[in-house]
LONUPA-810357 format. One line per field, with one value per atom (N, C-alpha, C): residue in three letters; atom name; x, y, z. Coordinates in pm, 1 decimal, m for minus. Layout:
residuo (Ala:...)
atomo (CA:...)
px (X:...)
py (Y:...)
pz (Z:...)
***
This chain:
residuo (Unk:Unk:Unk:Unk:Unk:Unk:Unk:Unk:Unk:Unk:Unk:Unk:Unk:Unk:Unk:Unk:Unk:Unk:Unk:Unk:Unk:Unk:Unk:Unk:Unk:Unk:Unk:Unk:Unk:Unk:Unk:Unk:Unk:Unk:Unk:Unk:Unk:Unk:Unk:Unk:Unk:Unk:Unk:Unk:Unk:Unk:Unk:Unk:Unk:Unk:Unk:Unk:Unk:Unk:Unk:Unk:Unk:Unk:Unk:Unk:Unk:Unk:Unk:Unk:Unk:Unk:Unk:Unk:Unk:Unk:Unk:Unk:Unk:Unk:Unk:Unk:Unk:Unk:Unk:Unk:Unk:Unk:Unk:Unk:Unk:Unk:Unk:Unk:Unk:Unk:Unk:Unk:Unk:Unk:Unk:Unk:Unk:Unk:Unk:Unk:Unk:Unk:Unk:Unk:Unk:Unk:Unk:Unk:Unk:Unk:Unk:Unk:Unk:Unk:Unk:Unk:Unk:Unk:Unk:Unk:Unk:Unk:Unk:Unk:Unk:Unk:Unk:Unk:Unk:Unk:Unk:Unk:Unk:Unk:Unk:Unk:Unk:Unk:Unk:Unk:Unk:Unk:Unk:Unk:Unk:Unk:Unk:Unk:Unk:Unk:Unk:Unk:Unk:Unk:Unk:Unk:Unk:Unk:Unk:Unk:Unk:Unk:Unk:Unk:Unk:Unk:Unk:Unk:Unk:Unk:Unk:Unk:Unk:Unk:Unk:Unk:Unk:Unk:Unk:Unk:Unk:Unk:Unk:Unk:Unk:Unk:Unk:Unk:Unk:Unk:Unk:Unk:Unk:Unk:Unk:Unk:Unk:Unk:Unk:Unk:Unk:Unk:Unk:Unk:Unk:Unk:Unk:Unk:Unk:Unk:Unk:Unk:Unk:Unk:Unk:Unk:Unk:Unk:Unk:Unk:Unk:Unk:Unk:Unk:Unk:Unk:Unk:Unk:Unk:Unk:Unk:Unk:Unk:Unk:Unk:Unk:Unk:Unk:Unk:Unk:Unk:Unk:Unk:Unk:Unk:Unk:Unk:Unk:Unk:Unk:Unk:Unk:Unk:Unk:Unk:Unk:Unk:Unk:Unk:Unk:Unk:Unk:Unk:Unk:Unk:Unk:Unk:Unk:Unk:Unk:Unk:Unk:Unk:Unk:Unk:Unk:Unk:Unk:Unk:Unk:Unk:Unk:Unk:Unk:Unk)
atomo (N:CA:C:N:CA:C:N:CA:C:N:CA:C:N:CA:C:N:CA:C:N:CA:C:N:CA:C:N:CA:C:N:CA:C:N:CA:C:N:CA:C:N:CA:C:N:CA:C:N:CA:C:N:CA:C:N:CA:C:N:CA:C:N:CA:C:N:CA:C:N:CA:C:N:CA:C:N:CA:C:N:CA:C:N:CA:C:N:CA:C:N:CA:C:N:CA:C:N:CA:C:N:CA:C:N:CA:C:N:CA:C:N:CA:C:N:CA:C:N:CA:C:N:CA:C:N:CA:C:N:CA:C:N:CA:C:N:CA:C:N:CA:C:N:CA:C:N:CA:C:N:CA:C:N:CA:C:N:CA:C:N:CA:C:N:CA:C:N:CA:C:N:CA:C:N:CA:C:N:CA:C:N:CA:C:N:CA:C:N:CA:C:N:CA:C:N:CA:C:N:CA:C:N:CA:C:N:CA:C:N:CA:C:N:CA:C:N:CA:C:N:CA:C:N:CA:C:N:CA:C:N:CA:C:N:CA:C:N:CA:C:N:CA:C:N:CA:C:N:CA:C:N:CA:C:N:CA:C:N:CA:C:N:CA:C:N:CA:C:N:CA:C:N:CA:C:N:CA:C:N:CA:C:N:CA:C:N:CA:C:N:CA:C:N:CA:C:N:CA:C:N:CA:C:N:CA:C:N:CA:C:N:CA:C:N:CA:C:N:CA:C:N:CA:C:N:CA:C:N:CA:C)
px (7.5:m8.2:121.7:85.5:220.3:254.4:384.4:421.6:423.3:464.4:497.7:364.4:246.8:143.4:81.4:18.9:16.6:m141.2:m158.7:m266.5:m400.0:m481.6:m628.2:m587.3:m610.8:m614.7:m760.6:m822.0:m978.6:m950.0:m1046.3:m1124.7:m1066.9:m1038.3:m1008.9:m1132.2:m1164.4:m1246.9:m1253.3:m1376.9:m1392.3:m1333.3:m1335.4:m1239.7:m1141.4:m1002.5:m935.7:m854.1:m929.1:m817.7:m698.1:m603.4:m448.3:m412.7:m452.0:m367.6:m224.1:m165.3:m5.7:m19.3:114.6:137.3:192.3:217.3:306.8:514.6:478.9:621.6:689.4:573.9:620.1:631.5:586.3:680.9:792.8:774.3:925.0:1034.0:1005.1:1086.6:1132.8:1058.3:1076.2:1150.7:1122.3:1146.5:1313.0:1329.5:1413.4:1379.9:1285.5:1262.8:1186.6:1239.2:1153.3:1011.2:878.6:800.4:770.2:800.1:763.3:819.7:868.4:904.2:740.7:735.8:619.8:490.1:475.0:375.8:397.2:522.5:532.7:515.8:494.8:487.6:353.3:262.6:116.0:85.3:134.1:143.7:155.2:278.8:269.7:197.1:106.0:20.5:77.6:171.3:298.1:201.6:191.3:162.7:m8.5:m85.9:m260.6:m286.1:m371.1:m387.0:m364.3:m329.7:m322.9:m494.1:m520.1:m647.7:m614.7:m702.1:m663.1:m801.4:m786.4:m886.1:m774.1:m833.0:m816.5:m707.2:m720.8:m625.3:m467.2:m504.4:m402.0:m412.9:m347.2:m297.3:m291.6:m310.4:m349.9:m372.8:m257.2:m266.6:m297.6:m354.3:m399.0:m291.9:m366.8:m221.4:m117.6:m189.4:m122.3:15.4:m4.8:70.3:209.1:227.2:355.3:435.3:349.2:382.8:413.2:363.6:412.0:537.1:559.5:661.6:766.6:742.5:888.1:913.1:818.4:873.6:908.1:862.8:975.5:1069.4:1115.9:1235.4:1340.0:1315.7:1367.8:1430.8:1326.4:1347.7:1444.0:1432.8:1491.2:1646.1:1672.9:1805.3:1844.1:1726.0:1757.5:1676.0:1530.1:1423.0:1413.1:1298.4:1258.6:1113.2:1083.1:939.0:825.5:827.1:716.5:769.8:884.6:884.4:791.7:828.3:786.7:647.7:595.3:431.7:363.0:424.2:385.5:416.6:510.3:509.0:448.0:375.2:264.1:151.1:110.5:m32.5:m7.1:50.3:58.8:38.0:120.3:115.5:24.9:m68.0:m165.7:m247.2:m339.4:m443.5:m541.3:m638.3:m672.2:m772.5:m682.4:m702.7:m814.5:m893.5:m1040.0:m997.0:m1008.8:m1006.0:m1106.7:m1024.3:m1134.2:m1188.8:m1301.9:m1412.9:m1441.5)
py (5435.7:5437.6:5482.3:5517.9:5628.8:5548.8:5429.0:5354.7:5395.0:5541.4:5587.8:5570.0:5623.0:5691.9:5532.7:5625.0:5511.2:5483.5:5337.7:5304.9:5314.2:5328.3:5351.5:5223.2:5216.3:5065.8:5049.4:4904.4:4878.3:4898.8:4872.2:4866.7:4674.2:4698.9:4594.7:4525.9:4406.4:4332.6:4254.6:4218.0:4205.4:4081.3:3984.8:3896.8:3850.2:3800.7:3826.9:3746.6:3572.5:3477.5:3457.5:3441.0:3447.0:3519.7:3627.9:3785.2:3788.4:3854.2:3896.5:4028.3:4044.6:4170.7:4258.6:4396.4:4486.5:4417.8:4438.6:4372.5:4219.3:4164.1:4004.3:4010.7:4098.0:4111.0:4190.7:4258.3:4377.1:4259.8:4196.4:4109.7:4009.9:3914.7:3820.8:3886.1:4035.0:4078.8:4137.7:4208.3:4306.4:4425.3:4482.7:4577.9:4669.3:4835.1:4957.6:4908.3:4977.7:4939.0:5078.2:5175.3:5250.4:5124.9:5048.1:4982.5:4866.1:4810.4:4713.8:4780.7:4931.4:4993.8:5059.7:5048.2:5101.7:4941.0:4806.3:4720.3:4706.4:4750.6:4774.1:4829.5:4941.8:5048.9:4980.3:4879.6:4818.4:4703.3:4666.0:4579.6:4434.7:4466.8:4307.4:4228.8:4344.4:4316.4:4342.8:4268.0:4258.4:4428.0:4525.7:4627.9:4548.3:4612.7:4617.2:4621.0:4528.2:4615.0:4695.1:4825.4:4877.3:4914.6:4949.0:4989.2:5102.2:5183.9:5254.9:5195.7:5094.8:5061.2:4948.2:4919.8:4795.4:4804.5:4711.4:4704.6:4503.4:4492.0:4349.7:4321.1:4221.4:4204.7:4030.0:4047.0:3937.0:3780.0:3680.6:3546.6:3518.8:3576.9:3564.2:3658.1:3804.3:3874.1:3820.5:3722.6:3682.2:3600.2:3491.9:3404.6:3499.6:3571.3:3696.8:3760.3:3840.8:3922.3:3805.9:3687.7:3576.1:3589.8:3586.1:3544.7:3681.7:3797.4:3921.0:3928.9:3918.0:3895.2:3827.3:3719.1:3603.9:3660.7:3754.1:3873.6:3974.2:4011.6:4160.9:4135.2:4233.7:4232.8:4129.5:4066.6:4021.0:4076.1:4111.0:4141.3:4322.4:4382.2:4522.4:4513.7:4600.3:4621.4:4598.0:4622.2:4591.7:4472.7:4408.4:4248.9:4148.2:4248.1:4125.2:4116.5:4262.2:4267.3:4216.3:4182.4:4090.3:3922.8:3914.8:3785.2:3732.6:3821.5:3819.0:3805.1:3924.2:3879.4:3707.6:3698.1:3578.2:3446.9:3447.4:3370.4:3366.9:3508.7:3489.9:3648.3:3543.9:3600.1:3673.3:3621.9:3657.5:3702.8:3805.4:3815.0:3894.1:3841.4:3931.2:4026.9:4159.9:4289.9:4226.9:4297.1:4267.3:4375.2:4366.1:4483.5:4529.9)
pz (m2165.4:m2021.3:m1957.5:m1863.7:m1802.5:m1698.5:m1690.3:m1569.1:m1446.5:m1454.8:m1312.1:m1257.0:m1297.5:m1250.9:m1149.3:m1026.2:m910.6:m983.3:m913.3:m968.1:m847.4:m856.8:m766.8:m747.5:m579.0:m530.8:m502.3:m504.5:m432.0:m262.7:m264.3:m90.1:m43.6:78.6:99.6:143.1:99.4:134.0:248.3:280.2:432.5:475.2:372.2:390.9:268.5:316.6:194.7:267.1:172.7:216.4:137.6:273.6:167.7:167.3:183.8:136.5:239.3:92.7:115.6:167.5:258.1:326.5:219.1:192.2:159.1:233.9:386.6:427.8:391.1:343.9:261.0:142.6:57.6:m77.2:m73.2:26.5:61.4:58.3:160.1:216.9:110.5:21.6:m102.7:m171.6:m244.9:m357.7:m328.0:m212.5:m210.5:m243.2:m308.8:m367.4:m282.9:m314.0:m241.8:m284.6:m183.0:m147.0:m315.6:m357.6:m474.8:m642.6:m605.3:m716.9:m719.1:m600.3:m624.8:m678.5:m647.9:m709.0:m845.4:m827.1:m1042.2:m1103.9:m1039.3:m1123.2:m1119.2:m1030.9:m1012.5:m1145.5:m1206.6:m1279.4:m1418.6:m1410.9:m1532.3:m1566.3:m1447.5:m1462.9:m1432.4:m1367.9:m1369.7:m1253.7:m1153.8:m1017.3:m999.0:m945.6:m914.5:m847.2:m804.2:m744.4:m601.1:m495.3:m358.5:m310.4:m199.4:m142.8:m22.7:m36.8:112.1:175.3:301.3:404.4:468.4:564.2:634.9:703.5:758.8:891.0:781.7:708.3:645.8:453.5:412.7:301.7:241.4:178.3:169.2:19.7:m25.8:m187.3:m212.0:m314.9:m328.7:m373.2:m312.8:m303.7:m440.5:m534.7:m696.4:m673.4:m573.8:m591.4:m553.5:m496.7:m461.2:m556.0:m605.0:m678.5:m810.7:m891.8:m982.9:m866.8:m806.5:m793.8:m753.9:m733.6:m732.6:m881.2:m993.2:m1129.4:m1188.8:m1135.0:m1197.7:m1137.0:m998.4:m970.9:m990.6:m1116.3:m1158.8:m1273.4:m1340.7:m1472.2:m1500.4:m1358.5:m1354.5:m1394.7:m1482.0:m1535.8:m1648.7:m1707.7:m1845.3:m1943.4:m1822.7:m1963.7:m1861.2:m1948.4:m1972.5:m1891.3:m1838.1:m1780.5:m1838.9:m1995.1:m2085.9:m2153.0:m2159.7:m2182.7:m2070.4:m1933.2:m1811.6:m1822.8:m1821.1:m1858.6:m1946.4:m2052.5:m2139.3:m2137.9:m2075.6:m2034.4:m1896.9:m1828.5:m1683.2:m1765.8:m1889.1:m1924.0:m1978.6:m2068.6:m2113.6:m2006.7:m1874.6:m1799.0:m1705.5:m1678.2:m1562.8:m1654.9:m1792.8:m1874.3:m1830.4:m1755.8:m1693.9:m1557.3:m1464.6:m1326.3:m1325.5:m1227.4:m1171.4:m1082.8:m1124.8:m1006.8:m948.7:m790.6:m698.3:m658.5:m658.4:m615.6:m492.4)
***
């Protein structure tokens, strides 16, 4: 699988309790808004939902991008991804 490559996001659903902003993981992580989608990529991070008007990720996505940010700079992108599947086995795409 090719990290860079962006991942197809779903449709945002009509309701989507909890959902995290794009600007609230900006904000938690520190990180460019192209880094949270290469961790999309590596599967670290849940897909984004979008609609036309907004962007809206699901409540796991925060609690994961606190624990790669905890990572970064001891472990490797495919260490963290493997220690995300391990810790959150597994997540239901949302449809």
């Amino acid at each position: 699988m090719n990290p860079r490559r962006r991942a197809v996001e779903p449709a945002c659903p009509a309701e989507a309790p909890a959902a995290v902003t794009t600007d609230r993981l900006l904000a938690e992580t520190g990180v460019p808004r192209d880094t949270l989608y290469e961790w999309v990529a590596w599967r670290i991070l849940p897909r984004p939902w979008v609609s036309s008007s907004s962007t809206a990720w699901p409540p796991e996505a925060l609690e994961r991008a606190r624990f790669v940010v905890e990572l970064l700079g001891t472990r490797t992108l495919e260490e963290i991804s493997e220690l995300v599947k391990r810790r959150w086995p597994s997540t239901p795409r949302p449809s």
